[in-house]
N, C-alpha and C positions, 0 to 999 in steps of 0.2 A: 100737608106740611112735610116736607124733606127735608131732614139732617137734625131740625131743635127737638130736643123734648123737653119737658120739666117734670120735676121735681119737688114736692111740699114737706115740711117734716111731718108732719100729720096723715101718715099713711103710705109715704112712699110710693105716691103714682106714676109712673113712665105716661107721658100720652107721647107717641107716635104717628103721625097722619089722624085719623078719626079714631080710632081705637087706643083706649086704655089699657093697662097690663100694669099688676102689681109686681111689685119688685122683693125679691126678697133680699134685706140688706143685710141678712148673717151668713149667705149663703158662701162670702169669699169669691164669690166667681165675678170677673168684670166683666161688664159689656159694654161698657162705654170708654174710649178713651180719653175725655175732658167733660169736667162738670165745674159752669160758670155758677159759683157762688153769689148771688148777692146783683142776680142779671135783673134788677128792679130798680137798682140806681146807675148813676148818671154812668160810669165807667163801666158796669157790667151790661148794662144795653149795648155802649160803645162796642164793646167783646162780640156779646151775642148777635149784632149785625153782622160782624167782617165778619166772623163765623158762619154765619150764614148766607153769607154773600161768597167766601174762596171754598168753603168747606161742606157745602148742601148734600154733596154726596157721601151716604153711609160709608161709603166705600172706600174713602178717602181717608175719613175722620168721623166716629161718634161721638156724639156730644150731646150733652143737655144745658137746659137753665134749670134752675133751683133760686129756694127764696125762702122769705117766711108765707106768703100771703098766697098762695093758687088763683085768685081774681088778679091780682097786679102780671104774675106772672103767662098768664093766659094771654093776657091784654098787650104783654111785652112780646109773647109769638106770634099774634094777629097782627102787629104793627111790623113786624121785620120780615115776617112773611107775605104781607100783603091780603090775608082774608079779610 
């Protein structure tokens, strides 16, 4: 997967490609520039497509999804990515 990652509140997982990496969220550093809140419903899919359809390149634009659910949100990278 190039360019999405997500997000759960429960733990704060980045996945990137195949690999996970924790995130530390007090750390103040950013590494992301856009995180789609709420990329589980009807609008935040919308996002996280064109996102990932003009913006796949880290290079361009980082970004993730985020949600409450890790299953939904998994579900929502494999559909826009195509795995």
């Amino acid at each position: 997967m190039t360019g999405a990652q997500s997000f759960d509140r429960s733990g704060a997982v980045r996945r990137r490609g195949a690999g996970c990496y924790k995130l530390d969220a007090m750390s103040g550093q950013r590494d992301l520039d856009l995180v789609v809140w709420g990329a589980t419903g009807f609008t935040g899919r919308l996002v996280a497509e064109y996102l990932q359809q003009n913006y796949a390149d880290p290079a361009r634009l980082k970004w993730a999804v985020a949600g409450r659910s890790r299953d939904k949100l998994e579900a929502v990278i494999a559909e826009i990515v195509g795995d």
